[in-house]
N, C-alpha and C positions, 0 to 999 in steps of 0.2 A: 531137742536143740540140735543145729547143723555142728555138727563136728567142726567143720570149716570156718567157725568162730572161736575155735579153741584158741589160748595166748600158750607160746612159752616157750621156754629161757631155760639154757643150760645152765644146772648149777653147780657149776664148778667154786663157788665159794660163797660162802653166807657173810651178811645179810645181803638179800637183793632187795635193792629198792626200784622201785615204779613211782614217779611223780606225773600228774595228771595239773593241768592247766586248765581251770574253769574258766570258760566262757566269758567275754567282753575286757573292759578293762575297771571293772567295780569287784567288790567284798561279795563273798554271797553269805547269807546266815545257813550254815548246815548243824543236822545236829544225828547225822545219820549216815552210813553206806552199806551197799551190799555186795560181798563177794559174792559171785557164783561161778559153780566148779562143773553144772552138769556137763556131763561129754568129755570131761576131763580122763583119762585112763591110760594105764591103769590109776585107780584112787591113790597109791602110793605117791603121785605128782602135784597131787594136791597139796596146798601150804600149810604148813602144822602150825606154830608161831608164829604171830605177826604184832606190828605194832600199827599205830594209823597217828600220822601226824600235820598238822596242819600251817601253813603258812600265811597269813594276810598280806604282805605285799612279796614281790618275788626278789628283795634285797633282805628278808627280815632275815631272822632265826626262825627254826622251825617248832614247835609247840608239837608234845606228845598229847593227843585227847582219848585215847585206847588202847587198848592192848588185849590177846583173847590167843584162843586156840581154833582153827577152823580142822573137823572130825571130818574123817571120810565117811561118815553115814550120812551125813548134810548134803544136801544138791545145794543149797547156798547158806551163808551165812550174815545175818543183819547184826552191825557192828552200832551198835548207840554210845550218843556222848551228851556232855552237856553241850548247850547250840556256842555257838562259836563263827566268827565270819571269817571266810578265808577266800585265797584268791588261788590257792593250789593246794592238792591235796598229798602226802605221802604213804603208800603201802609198802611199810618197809618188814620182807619176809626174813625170818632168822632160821627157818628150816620147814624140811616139806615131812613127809611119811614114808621115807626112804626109797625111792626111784633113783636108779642114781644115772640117770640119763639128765632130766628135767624138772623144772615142777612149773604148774599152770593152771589159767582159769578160763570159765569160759566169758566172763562180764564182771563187770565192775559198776553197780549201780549208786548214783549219786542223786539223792531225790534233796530239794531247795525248804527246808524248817518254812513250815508256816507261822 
């Protein structure tokens, strides 16, 4: 993976959150995403904690569907839920693996529930 796709965010205080806006202006059904950390380094920047939460319109409340640990031996991590439709997504980090510069990813993948 290009280095040059790396994300990241000084963490100067937890939790960080990332909201991501799916595409058009409809619901989508997901019931799945994937962090990925490859390129990420040192691995200490990688997110230890996380929650994933979900939004259907962008006035609502937001709805927790997971929670997990993402390990620095993983190049990525696939986060499953029950399906659920939303219209934004939240990656809300509560701490990395101790870098104390940053913590970051290299993608964030969002594939559509069939």
């Amino acid at each position: 993976q290009d280095k040059t796709s790396v994300w990241y965010a000084t963490a100067d205080s937890f939790p960080l959150e990332l909201i991501i806006q799916l595409p058009g202006d409809k619901s989508h059904t997901l019931d799945a995403l994937r962090l990925v950390g490859a390129g990420v380094e040192p691995g200490e920047r990688l997110p230890r904690d996380f929650e994933v939460l979900i939004r259907s319109n962008v006035e609502g409340n937001w709805l927790p569907v997971s929670n997990g640990t993402y390990f620095k031996t993983e190049t990525d991590k696939l986060v499953r839920f029950a399906p659920v439709r939303a219209r934004q997504i939240m990656l809300r980090i509560y701490s990395h693996w101790g870098d104390g510069e940053a913590v970051g990813l290299s993608g964030i993948e969002i594939p559509v529930a069939k």
